[in-house]
C-alpha positions in Angstrom: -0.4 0.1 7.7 -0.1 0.7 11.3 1.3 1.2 14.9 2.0 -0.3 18.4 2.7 1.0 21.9 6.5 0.1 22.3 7.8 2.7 25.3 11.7 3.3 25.2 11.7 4.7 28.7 15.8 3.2 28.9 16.1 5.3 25.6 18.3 7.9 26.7 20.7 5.5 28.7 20.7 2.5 26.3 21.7 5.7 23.2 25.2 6.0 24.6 25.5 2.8 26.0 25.2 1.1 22.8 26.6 3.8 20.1 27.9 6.7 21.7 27.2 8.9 18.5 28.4 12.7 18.4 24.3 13.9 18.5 25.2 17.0 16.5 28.0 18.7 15.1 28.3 22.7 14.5 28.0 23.9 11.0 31.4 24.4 9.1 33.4 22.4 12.2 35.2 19.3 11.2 34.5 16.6 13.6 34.6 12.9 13.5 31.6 11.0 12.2 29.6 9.4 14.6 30.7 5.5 15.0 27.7 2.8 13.6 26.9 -0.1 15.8 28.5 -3.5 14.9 26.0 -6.2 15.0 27.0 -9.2 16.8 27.5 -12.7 13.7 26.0 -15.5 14.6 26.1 -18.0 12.4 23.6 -20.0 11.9 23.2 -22.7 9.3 20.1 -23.7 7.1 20.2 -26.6 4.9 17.1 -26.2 2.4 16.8 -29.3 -0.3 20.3 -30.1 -0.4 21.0 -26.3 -0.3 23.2 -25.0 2.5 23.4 -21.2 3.3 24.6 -19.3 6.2 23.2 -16.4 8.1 24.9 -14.5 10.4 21.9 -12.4 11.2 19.2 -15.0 12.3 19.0 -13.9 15.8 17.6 -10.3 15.0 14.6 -12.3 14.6 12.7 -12.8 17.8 11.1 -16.2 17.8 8.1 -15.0 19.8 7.2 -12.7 17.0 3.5 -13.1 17.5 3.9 -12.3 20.8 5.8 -9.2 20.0 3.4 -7.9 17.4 0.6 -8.0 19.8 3.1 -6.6 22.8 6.5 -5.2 21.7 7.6 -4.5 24.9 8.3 -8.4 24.9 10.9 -7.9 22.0 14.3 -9.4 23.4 16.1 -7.1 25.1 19.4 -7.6 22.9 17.6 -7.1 19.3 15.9 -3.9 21.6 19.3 -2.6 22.1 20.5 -3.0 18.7 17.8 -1.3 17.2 17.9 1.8 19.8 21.8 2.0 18.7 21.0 2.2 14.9 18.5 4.6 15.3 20.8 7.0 17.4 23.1 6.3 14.9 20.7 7.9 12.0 19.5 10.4 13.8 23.4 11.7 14.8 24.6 11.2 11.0 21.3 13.6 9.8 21.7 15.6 12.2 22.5 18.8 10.0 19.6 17.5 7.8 16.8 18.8 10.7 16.9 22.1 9.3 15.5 20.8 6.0 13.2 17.9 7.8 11.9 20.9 9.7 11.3 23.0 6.5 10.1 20.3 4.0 7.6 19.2 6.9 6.1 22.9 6.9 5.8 23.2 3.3 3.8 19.8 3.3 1.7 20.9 6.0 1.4 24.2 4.3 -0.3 22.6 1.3 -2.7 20.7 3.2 -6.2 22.4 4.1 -6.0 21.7 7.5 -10.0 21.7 7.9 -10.9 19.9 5.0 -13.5 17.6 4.4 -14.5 14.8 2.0 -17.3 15.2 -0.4 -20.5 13.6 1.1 -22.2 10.4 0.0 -25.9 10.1 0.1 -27.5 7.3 1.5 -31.5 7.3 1.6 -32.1 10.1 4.0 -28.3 10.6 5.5 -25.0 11.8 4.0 -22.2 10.8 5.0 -18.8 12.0 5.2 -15.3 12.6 6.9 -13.8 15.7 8.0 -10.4 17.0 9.5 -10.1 20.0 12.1 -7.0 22.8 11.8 -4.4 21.3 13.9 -6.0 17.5 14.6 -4.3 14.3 13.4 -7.5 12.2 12.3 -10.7 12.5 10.8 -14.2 12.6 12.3 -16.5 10.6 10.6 -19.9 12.0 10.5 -24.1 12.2 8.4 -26.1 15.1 8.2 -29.6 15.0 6.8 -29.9 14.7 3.1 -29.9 18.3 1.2 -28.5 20.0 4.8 -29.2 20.1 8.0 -27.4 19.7 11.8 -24.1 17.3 11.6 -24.0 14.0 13.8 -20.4 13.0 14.4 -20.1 9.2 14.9 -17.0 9.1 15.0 -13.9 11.1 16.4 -10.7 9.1 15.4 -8.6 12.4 17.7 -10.9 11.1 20.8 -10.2 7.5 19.7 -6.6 8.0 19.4 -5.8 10.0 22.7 -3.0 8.3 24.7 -2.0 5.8 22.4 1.2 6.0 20.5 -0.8 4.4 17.4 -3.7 4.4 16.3 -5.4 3.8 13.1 -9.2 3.5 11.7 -9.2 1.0 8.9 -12.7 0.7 8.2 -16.2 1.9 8.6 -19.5 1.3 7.6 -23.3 2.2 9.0 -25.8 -0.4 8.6 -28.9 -0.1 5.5 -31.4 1.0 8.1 -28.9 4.0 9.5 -29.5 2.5 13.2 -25.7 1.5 13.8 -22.2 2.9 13.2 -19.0 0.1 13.6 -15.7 1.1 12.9 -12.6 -1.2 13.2 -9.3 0.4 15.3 -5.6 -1.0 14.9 -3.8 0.5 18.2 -0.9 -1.3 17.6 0.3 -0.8 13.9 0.4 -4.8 13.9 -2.9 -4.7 11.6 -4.9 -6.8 14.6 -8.1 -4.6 14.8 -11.3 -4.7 17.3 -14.4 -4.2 15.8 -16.9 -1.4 17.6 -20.4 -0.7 17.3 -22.3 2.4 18.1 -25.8 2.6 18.3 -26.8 6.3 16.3 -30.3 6.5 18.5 -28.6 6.6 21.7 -24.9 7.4 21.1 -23.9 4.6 22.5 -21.1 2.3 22.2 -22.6 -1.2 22.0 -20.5 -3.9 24.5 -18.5 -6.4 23.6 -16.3 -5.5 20.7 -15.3 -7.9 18.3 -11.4 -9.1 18.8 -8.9 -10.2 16.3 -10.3 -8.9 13.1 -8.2 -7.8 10.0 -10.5 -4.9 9.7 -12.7 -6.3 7.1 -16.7 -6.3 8.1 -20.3 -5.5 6.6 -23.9 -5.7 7.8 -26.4 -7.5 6.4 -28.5 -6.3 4.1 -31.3 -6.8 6.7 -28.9 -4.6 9.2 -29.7 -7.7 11.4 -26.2 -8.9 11.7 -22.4 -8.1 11.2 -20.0 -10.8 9.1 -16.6 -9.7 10.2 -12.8 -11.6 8.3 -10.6 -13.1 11.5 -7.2 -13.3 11.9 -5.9 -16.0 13.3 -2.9 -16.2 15.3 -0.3 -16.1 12.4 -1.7 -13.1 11.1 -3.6 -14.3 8.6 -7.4 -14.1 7.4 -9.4 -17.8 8.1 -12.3 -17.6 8.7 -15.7 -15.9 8.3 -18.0 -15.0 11.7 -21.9 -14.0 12.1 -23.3 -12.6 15.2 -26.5 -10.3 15.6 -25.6 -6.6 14.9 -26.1 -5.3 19.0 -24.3 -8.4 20.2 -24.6 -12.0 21.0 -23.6 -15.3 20.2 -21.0 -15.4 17.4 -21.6 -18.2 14.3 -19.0 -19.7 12.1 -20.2 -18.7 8.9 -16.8 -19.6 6.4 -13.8 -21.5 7.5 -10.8 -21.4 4.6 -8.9 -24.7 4.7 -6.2 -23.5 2.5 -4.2 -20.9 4.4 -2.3 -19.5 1.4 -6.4 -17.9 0.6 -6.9 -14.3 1.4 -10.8 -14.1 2.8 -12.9 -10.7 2.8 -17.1 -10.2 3.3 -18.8 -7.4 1.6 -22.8 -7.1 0.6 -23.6 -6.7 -3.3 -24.4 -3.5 -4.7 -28.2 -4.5 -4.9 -28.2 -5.9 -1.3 -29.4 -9.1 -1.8 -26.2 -10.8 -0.6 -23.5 -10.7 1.9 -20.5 -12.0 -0.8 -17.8 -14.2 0.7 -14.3 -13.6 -1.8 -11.4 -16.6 -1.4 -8.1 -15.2 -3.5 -4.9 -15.6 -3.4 -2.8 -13.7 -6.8 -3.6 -16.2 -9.7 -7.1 -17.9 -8.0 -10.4 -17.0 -7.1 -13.8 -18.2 -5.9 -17.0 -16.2 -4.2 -19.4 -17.5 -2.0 -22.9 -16.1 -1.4 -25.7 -16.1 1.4 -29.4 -14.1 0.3 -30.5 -11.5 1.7 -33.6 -13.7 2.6 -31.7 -16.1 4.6 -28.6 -14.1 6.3 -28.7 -17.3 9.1 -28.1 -19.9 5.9 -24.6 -21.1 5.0 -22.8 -19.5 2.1 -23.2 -21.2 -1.0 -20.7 -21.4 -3.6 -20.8 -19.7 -7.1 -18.4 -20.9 -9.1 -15.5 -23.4 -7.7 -12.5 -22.3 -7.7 -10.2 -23.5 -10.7 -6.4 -23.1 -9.8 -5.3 -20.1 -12.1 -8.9 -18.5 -12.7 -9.9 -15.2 -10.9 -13.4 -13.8 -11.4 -14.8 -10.8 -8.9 -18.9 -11.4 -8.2 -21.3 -8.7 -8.0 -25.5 -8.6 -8.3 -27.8 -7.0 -10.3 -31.8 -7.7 -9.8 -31.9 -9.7 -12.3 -28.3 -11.9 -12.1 -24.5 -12.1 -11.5 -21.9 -10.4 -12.9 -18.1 -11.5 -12.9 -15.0 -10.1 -13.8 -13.0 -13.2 -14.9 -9.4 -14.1 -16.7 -11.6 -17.9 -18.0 -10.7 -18.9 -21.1 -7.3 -17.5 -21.9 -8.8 -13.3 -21.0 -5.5 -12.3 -19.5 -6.8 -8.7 -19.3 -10.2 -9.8 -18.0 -13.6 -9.7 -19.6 -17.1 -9.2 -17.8 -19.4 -12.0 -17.6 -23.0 -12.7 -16.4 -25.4 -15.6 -15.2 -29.1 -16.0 -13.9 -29.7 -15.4 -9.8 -30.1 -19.2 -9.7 -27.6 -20.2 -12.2 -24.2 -18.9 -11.2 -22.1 -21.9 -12.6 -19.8 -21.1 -15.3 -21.3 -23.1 -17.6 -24.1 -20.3 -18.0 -21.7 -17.7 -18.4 -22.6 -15.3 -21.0 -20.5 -12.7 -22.1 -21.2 -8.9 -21.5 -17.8 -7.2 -22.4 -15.5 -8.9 -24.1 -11.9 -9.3 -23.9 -9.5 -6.7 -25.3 -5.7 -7.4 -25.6 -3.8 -4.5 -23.6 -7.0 -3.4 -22.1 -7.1 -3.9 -18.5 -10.8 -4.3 -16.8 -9.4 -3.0 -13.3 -12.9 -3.3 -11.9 -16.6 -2.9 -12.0 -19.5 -1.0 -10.5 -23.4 -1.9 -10.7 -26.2 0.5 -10.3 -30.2 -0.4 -11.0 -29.5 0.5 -14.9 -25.8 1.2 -15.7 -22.7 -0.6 -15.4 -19.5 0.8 -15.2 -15.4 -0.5 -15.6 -12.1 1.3 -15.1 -9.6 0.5 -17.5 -5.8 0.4 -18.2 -3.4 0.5 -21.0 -0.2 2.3 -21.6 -0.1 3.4 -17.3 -3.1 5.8 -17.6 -7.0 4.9 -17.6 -10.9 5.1 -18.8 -14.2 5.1 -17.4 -16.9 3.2 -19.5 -20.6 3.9 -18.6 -22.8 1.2 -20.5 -26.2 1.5 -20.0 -29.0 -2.4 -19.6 -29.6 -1.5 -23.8 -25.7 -2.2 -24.7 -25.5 1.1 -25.3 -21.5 2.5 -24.0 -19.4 5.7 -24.1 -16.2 6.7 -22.0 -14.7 9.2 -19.7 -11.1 9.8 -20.9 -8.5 12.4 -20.7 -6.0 13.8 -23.4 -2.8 14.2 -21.4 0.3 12.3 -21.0 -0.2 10.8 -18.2 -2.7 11.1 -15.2 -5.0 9.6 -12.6 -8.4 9.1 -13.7 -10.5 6.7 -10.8 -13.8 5.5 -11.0 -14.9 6.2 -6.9 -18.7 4.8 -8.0 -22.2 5.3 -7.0 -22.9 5.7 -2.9 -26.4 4.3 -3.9 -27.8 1.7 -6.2 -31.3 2.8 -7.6 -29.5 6.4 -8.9 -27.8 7.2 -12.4 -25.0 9.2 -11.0 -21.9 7.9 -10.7 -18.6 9.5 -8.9 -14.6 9.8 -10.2 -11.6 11.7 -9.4 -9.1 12.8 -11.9 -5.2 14.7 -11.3 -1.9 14.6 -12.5 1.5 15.0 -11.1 1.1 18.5 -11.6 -2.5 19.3 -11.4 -4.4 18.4 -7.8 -7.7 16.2 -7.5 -10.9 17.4 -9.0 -14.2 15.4 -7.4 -16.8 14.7 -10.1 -20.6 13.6 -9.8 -21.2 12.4 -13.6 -25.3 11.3 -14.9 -24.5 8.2 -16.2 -28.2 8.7 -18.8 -27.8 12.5 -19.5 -23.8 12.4 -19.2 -23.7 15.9 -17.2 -20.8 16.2 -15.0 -20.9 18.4 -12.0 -17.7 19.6 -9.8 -18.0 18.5 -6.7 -14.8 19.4 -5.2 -11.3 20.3 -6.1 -7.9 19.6 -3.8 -7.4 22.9 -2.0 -3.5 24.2 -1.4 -3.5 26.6 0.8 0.4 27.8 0.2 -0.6 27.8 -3.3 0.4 25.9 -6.5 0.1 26.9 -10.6 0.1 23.5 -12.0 0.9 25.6 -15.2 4.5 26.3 -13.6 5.2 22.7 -13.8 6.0 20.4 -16.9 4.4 16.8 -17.1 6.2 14.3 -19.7 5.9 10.2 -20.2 8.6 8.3 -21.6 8.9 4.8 -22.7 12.8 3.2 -21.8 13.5 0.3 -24.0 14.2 -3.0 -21.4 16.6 -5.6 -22.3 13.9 -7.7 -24.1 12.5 -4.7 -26.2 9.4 -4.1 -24.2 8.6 -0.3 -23.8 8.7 0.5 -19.8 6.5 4.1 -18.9 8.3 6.4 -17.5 6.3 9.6 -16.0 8.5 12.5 -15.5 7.4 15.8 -13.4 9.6 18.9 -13.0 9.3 22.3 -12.8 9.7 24.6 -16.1 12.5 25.8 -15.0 14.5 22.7 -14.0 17.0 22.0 -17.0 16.7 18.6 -18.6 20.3 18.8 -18.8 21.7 15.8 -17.0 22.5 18.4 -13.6 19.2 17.8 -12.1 19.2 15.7 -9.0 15.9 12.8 -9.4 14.3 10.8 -7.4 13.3 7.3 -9.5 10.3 5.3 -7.6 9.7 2.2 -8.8 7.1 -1.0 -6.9 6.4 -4.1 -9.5 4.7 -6.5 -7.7 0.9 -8.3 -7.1 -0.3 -6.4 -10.4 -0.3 -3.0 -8.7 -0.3 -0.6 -10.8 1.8 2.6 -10.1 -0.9 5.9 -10.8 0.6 9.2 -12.3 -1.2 10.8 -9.2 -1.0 13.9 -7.7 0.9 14.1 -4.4 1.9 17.3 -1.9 5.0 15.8 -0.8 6.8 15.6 -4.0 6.5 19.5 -4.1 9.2 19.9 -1.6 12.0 17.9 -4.2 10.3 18.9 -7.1 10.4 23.1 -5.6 14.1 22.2 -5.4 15.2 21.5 -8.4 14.6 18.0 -8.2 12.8 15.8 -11.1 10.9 13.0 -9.8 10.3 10.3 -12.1 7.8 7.3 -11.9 9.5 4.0 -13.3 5.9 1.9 -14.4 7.9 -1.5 -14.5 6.4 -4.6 -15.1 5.1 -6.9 -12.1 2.4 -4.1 -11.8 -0.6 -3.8 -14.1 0.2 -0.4 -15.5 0.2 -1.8 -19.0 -2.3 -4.6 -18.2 -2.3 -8.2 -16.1 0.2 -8.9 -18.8 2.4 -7.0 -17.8 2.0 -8.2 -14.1 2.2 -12.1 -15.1 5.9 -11.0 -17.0 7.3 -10.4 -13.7 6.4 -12.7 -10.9 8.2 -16.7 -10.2 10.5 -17.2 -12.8 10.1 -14.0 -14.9 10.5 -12.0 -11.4 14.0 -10.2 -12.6 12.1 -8.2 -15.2 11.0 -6.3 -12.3 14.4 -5.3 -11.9 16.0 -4.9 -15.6 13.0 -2.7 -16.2 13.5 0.1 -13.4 17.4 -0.2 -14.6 16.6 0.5 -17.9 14.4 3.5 -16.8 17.3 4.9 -15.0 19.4 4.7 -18.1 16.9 5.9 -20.5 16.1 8.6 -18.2 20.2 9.1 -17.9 20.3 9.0 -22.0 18.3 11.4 -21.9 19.5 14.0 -19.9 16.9 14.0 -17.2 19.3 12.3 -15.2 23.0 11.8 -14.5 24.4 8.4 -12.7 25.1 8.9 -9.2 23.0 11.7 -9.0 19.9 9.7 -8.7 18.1 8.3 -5.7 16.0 4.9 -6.0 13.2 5.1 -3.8 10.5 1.9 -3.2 8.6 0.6 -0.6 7.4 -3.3 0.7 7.8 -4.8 -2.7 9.1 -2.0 -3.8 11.6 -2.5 -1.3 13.1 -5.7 -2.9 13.2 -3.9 -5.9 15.4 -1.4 -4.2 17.7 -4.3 -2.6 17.5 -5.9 -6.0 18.9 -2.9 -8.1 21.3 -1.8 -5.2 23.2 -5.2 -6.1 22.8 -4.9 -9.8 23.7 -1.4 -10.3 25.7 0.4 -7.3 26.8 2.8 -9.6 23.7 4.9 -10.8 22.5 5.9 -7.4 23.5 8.6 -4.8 21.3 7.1 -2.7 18.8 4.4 -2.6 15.6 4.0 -0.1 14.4 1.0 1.3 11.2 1.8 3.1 9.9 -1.2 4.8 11.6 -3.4 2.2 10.9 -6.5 1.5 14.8 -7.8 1.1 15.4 -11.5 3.0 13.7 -13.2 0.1 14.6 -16.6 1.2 14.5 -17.1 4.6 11.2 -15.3 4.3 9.4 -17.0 1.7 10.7 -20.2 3.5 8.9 -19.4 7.1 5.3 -20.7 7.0 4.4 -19.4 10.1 4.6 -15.8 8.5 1.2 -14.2 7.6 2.1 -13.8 4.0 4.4 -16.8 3.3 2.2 -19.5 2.1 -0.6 -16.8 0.0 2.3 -15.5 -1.7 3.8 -18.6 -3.0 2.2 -17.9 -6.3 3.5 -14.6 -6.6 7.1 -15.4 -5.7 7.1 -19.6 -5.6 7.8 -21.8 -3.2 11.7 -22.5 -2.1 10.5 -25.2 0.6 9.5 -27.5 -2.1 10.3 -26.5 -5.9 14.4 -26.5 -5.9 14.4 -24.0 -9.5 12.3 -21.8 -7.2 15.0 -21.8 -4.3 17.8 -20.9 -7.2 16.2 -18.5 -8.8 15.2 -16.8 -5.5 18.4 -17.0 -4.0 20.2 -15.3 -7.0 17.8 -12.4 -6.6 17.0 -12.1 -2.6 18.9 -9.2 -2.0 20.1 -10.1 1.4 21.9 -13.1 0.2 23.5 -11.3 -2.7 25.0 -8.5 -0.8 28.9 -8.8 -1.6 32.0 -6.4 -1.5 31.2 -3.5 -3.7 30.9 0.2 -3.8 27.5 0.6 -2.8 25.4 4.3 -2.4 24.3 5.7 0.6 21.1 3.2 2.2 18.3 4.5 4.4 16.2 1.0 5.3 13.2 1.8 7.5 10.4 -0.5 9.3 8.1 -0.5 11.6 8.6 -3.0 15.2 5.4 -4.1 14.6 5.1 -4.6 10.6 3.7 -7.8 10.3 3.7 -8.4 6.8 7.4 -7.1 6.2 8.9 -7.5 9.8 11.2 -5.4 11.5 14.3 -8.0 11.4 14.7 -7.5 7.3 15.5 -4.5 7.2 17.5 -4.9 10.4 19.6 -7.7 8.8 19.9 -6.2 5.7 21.7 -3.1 7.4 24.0 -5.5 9.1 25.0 -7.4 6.1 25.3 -4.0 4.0 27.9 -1.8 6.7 30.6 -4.2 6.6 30.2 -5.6 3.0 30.5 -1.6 1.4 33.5 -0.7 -0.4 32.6 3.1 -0.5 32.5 4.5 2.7 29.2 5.3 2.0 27.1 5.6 5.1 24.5 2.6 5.9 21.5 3.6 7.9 18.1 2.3 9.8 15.4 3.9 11.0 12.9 2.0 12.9 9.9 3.2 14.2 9.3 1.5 17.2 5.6 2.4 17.3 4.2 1.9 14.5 3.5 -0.9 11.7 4.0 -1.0 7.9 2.2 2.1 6.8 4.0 4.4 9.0 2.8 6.6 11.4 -1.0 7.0 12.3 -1.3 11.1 12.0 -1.5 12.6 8.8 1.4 15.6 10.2 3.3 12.5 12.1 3.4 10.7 8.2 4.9 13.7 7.2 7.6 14.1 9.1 8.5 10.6 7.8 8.4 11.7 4.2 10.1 14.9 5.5 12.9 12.5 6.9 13.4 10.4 3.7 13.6 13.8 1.5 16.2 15.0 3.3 18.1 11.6 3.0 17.6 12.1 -0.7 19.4 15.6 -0.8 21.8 14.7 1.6 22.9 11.7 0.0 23.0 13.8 -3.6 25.4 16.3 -1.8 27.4 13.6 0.4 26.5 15.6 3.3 28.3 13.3 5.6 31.5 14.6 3.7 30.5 18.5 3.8 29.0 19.6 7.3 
């Protein structure tokens, strides 16, 4: 999700030199369409167990990647060139679409209260909380004194941020005693964050900052010392580190011999551990260290069995897990004795329910509390130490309802957020004992909004198979459902993420169009449980797929839709989905939107000096070694499948230094795409050649991206290339 300082000062020379695109064309004057750039073939041969395959694009990928992540002027100078060319390219074939970036980017900014602030968490004497000011890019973290009084601000991310091209703030955290402040900074957008510490007597920024984190840190309970997750040289998360809070010598606390693990450290709610979590998507395991002893080595509390997850957390008296044991695909919640956190004293605390997905938990001194999932929308269950439970729930069809939890342990009051695709966030405190809710804060739009002028509708699109895929639907009242409406289809599927009928600003500007924007909840997410993940990952992966087709036609049956008038949108994962579906089903898109997409399946999944090839084996298998893998892969990967065929108009766009979806996918994909389309359709890429896979860093600079894409989407509906 970030950035890196790439400087294009040749840009302006190496433009022409490499595309020579018309930059603009008047309105109503018939002019010739900008050339593309032709990317050099290569060919390069791979021969993968007793598999041979070709790829002409190979050489986009710069072999001194890691060098390039942490440095991108280093990027060679001929992938450099190619890249600048493409993006002149876009930015000459949008060209009439600026008037609408322009305007869709003022209406987003419009709906955003430029001063707002987050609802503070209280903390023994302190609150805390972030705030924005009218015109700045990032927050300032700051505590005032319990009940009111002057603001401290420990942090200003705008200060922080001055004269970089990226920079992001991934995490924060003050210590128990409220003496220190640490906050982790990617600069870059390659996700490689330092680790600062201020002292909140003096001001103070301690010396010494801790290099090459992934941004994942705690204190001790004690406040004594900081555990911080590295990242090795790969990009990937290794190994656990100790040292004393102000500085000094750092202790290997953890070191993860199996580099397809994910590592993070945390304290438990009651702070009598610093927790140590090992995962990858199907395996778990949690190590401890007491509060007592935060010098001791971790102990283990249940070894990890290939195929088992459980999540640890601590009451007073014992351990609670959330587990999949025994055959609990939607996860049940265990607990054990302090001393006795084996699983063979496991006792049961809620049980498994079929098609009820225990998301996760939260502990305070005498409630616990779940979120869970069924059908794409959720509950809160508040359970008190008697056994005695009730739920938060709400009666629409379909919605956001988040458990946010309790800031403290020893207090009954919980927090949660709730929206819609029409209606914005509402902030709750709720008493879990007395089960008062009080409003804490709700989403401000300054240009306005009547949720009331909007209509809210779920469907369920029969798959293949006969499963029944969710569909969330938001339009206006006015938009006819009457197959003329122009909609925008997003779609993810992957890792068990589910896909939340949330509220978002952005869509306003389709949506305020005419537009009907449509959520496809497929499976490989867990929007109708870990189920309905586990029916769409290895071998099962092209359910992922059939599912967002059937939405499309279901959606097309049903007159919210008409083919050809739709645009496929999908990000990362969601991005091989949109790759996937592009080659499947050409013909029900206007336009399809890869955004960082994850699309050059093989070669990718085949690179083990990528961060994320060996921990995602289990999600996708492993082509190196299992030969039905590397077929079933390969039939999908939507690089390798591109053919000759009429395909819609592409936007693919990445980030130069991405490093879990690099920039040379959607790079190669392009390339393979221009020459392969029967449709005259235009092909474009838009890399952003300083920042990572989230984007830009400032909340205006994001939307200007989203800006960009919605235009693409109208554009491609009205083949504007044909009409300006």
């Amino acid at each position: 999700m970030n950035r890196r300082q790439f400087v294009a000062t040749t840009a302006a020379s190496a433009l022409t030199a490499a595309a020579s695109p018309v930059l603009a064309r008047p309105s109503g004057v018939s002019m010739t369409l900008p050339t593309p750039p032709v990317a050099k073939k290569i060919p390069v041969t791979i021969e993968q167990l007793g598999r041979t395959r070709t790829d002409d694009y190979h050489w986009m990928k710069d072999d001194n990647w890691q060098a390039v992540l942490r440095d991108p002027t280093l990027i060679k100078a001929d992938v450099r060139d190619h890249l600048i060319a493409e993006n002149a390219y876009r930015e000459a074939m949008l060209a009439s679409t600026l008037p609408l970036q322009t305007q869709m980017f003022e209406e987003m900014k419009g709906r955003i209260k430029e001063d707002d602030s987050s609802v503070p968490s209280p903390d023994g004497p302190w609150e805390y909380y972030s705030r924005f000011e009218t015109g700045m890019q990032h927050p300032l973290f700051c505590r005032r004194p319990r009940g009111g009084g002057a603001e401290t601000i420990l942090l200003d991310a705008n200060a922080l941020a001055e004269g970089k091209a990226y920079s992001e703030v991934a995490s924060v955290e003050h210590s128990p005693d409220h003496t220190l402040f640490a906050y982790a900074e990617d600069a870059q957008g390659s996700e490689v964050h330092q680790i600062y510490t201020r002292d909140l007597n003096t001001g103070e920024l301690l010396p010494d900052p801790i290099q090459s984190s992934n941004g994942n840190f705690t204190f001790s309970p004690c406040s004594c010392y900081i555990f911080w997750t590295n990242r090795d040289d790969n990009g990937r998360p290794d190994k656990i580190y100790r040292r004393p809070a102000r500085g000094g010598e750092t202790v290997l606390v953890y070191d993860e011999a199996d580099e397809g693990m994910f590592l993070g450290v945390g304290r438990s709610s009651d702070d009598a551990f610093v927790v140590i979590s090992v995962q990858n998507q199907e395996t778990s395991e949690a190590w401890a260290i007491p509060n007592g002893a935060p010098t001791a080595m971790p102990t283990v509390l249940a070894p990890r069995r290939v195929g088992i997850r459980y999540d640890a957390d601590h009451w007073p008296d014992g351990w609670v897990f959330r587990t999949n044991d025994n055959d609990a695909v939607d996860f049940k919640l265990m607990q054990a004795p302090t001393g006795q956190p084996a699983r063979i004293a496991w006792r049961e605390l809620v049980p498994h329910r079929p098609g009820r997905f225990i998301e996760g938990f939260d502990l305070t001194s005498a409630h616990l509390a779940w979120q869970e999932r069924a059908e794409a929308n959720t509950t809160i269950i508040i359970r008190d130490k008697a056994g005695d439970e009730h739920a938060i729930a709400a009666d629409e069809p379909a919605y956001a309802l988040s458990l946010a939890g309790a800031s403290e342990f020893d207090t009954t009051v919980t927090r949660y957020t709730y929206n819609s695709p029409s209606t914005p966030t509402s902030t709750y405190d709720y008493d879990m004992g007395s089960k008062a809710r009080t409003l804490m804060k709700v989403q401000e739009i300054p240009s306005g909004h009547d949720p009331a002028g909007y209509v809210v509708e779920r469907l369920n699109a029969p798959a293949p198979d006969g499963q029944l895929v969710p569909v969330t639907v938001l339009r206006r009242k006015t938009t006819p459902v009457d197959g003329s409406a122009p909609l925008l289809l997003y779609g993810y599927g992957s890792y068990g993420i589910p896909m939340a009928a949330s509220f978002s600003t952005g869509r306003l500007s389709l949506v305020d169009r005419g537009w009907i924007y449509a959520i496809a909840h497929i499976r490989g997410g867990s929007d109708k449980g870990w189920g309905w993940f586990l029916d769409a990952r290895k071998m099962t992966k092209k359910n992922t797929f059939t599912d967002f087709i059937a939405s499309a036609e279901h959606l097309i049956a049903n007159r919210y839709a008409s083919a050809g008038r739709i645009v496929a949108q999908g990000g990362s994962a969601g991005g091989l989905l949109m790759g996937a579906v592009n080659n499947m089903r050409p013909d029900l898109w206007a336009g399809v939107i890869g955004q960082v997409p994850f699309v050059d399946v093989i070669n990718t999944m085949s690179d083990t000096s990528l961060p994320l090839t060996p921990p995602e084996w289990p999600e996708w298998g492993n082509p190196i070694e299992d030969p039905a893998a590397y077929d079933y892969m390969m039939s999908y990967s939507p690089y390798d499948q591109v053919e000759a065929k009429p395909y819609p108009a592409i936007l693919a766009t990445g980030g130069l230094s991405d490093p879990r979806v690099t920039y040379w996918e959607p790079q190669k994909w392009v390339a393979k795409l221009r020459p392969a389309t029967t449709s005259g359709n235009p092909v474009l890429l838009k890399i952003n050649m300083q920042a990572g896979h989230g984007g830009a860093s400032g909340r205006f600079d994001y939307l200007k991206e989203v800006a960009h894409d919605y235009a693409f989407a109208v554009w491609a509906v009205d083949r504007g290339w044909e009409t300006a």
